[in-house]
C-alpha positions as CSV (number, residue, x, y, z in Angstrom):
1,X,0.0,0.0,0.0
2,X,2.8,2.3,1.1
3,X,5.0,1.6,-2.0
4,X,1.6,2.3,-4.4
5,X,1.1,5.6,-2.4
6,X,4.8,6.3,-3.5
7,X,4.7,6.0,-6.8
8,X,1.8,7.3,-7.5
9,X,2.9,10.7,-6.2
10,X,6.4,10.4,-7.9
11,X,4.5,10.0,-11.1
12,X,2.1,12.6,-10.3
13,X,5.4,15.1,-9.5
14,X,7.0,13.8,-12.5
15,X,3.5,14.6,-15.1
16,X,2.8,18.4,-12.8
17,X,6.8,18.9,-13.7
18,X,6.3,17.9,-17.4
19,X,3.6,20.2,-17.7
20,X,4.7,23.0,-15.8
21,X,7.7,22.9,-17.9
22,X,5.6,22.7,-21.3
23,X,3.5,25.5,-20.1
24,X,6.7,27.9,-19.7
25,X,8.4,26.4,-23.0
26,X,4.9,27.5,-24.4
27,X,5.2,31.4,-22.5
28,X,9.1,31.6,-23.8
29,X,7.9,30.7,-27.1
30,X,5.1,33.2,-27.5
31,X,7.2,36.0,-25.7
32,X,10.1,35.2,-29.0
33,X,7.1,35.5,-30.9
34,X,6.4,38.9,-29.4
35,X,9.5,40.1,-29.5
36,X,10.4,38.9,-33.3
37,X,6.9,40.6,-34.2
38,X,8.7,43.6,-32.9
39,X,11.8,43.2,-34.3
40,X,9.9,42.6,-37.5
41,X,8.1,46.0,-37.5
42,X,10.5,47.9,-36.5
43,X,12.6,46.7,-40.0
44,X,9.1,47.1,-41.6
45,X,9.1,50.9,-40.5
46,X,12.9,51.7,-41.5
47,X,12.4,50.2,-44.5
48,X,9.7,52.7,-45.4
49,X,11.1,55.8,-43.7
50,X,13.9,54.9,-45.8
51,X,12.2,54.6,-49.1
52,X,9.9,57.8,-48.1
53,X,13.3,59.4,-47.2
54,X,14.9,58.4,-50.7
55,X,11.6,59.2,-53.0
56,X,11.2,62.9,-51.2
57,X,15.4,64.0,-51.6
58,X,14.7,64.3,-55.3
59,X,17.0,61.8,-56.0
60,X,15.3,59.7,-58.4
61,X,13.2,60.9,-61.4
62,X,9.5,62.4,-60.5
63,X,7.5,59.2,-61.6
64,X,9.8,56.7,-59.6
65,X,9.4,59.0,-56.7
66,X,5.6,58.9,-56.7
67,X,5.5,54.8,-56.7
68,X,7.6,54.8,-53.8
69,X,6.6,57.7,-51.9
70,X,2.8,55.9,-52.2
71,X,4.0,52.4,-51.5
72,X,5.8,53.6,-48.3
73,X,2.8,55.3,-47.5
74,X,0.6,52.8,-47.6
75,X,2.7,50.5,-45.8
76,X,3.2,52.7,-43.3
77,X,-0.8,53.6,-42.7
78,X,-2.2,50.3,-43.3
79,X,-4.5,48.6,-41.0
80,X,-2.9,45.5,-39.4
81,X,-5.1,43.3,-41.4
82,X,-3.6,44.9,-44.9
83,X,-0.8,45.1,-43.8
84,X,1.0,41.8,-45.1
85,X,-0.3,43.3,-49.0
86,X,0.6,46.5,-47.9
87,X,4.6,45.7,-47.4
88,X,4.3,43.6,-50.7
89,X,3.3,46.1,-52.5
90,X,6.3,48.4,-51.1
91,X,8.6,45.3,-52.5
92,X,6.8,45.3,-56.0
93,X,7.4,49.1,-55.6
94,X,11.3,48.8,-54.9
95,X,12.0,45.6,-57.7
96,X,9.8,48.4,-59.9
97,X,11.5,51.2,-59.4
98,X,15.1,49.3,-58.5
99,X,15.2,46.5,-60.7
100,X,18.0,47.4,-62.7
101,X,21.7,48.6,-61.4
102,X,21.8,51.6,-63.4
103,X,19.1,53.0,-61.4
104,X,20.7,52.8,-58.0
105,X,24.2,53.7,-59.8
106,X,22.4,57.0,-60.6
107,X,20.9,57.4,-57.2
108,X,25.0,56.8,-55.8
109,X,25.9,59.5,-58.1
110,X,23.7,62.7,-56.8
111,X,24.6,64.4,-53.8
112,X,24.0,62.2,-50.7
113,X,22.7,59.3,-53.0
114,X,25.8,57.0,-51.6
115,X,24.3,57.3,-48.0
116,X,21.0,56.9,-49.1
117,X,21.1,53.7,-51.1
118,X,23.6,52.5,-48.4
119,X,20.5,52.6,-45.8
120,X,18.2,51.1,-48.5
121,X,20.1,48.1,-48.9
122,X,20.7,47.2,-45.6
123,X,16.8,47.8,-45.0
124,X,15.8,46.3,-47.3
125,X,18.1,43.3,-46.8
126,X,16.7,43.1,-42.9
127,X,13.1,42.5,-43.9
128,X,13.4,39.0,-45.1
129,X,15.8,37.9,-42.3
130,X,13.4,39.7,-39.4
131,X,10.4,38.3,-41.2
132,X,12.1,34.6,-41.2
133,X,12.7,34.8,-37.3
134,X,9.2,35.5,-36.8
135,X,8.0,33.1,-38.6
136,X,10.6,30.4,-37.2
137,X,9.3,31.3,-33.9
138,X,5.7,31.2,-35.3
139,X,6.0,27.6,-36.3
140,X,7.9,26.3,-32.9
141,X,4.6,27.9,-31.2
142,X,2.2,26.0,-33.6
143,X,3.8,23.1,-33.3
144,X,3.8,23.1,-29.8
145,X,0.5,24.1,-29.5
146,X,-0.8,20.7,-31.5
147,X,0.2,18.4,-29.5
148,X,-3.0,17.0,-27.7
149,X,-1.7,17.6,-23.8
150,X,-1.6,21.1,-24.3
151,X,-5.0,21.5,-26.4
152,X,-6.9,19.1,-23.7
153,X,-5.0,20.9,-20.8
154,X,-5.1,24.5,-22.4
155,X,-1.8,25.4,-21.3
156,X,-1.5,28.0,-23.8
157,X,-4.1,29.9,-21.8
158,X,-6.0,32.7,-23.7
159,X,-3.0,33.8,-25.9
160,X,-4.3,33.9,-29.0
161,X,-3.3,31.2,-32.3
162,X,-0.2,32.5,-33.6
163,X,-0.3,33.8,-37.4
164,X,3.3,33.6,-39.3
165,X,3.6,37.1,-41.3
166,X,3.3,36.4,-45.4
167,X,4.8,38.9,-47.5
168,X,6.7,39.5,-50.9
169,X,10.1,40.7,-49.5
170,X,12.1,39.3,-52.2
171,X,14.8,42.6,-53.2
172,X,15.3,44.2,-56.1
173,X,18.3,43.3,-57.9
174,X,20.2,46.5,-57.8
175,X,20.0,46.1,-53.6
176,X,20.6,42.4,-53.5
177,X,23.3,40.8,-51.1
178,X,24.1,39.1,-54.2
179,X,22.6,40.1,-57.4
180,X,21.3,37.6,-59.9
């Protein structure tokens, strides 16, 4: 009776640690997910204030400035919801206006064009790798999350499903770490 007793609270200590632990592996996993959504849209925003920046200097010829001046708008106004077509819209706007190297060679060429390409590229070059950590982080969570001890136990609480961030953040050529 005594050695029953024993082991039935060892294995009730040993399942109470197993879930306490995949309860916090779930909270460290949704707090990376918060904190890569962050990281995300803050690269989201430079990349934006960046191509506003760029299509408002005068830089680039009046037609290419419109496209991105608008593009940057809208991705910078855009409702949470519109936002994923929003920001691929920007990247349409930048493989547009971008798409070949002479562009961004005459861009290096006008007074403080070197500067301002220089910030384009690395911004633009941050989306996708920003955008891959959150997803990453996205898909441990889901993955987590389907497993049938934490749906029947709800240990992921009330936090909401996490949703991986789809986008067209492919570069234009001329800012490419390596151009095609």
């Amino acid at each position: 009776m005594t050695q029953t007793l024993i082991w039935t609270v060892v294995a009730l200590i040993v399942i109470g640690v197993y879930l306490s632990w995949t309860a916090g592996r779930l909270d460290r996993l949704h707090s990376r997910i918060d904190a890569a959504r962050a990281a995300l849209d803050a690269q989201l925003l430079r990349r934006a204030s960046v191509t506003q920046e760029l299509a408002t200097s005068g830089v680039l010829d009046p037609a290419a400035s419109i496209v991105l001046y608008e593009a940057a708008h809208a991705a910078r106004q855009a409702e949470e919801d519109q936002r994923e077509v929003a920001e691929s819209e920007l990247s349409q706007a930048l493989r547009a206006v971008f798409g070949e190297p002479e562009q961004m060679e005459l861009v290096r060429q006008a007074p403080g064009g070197e500067e301002a390409a220089g910030e384009l590229a690395q911004a633009v070059r941050r989306v996708p790798m920003a955008r891959r950590f959150h997803n990453d982080a996205v898909r441990a969570a889901r993955a987590l999350r389907r497993h049938r001890t934490v749906r029947w136990l709800r240990l992921a609480g009330h936090a909401p499903f996490p949703l991986a961030f789809e986008m067209d953040d492919e570069p234009p050529v001329a800012l490419a770490d390596r151009p095609a």
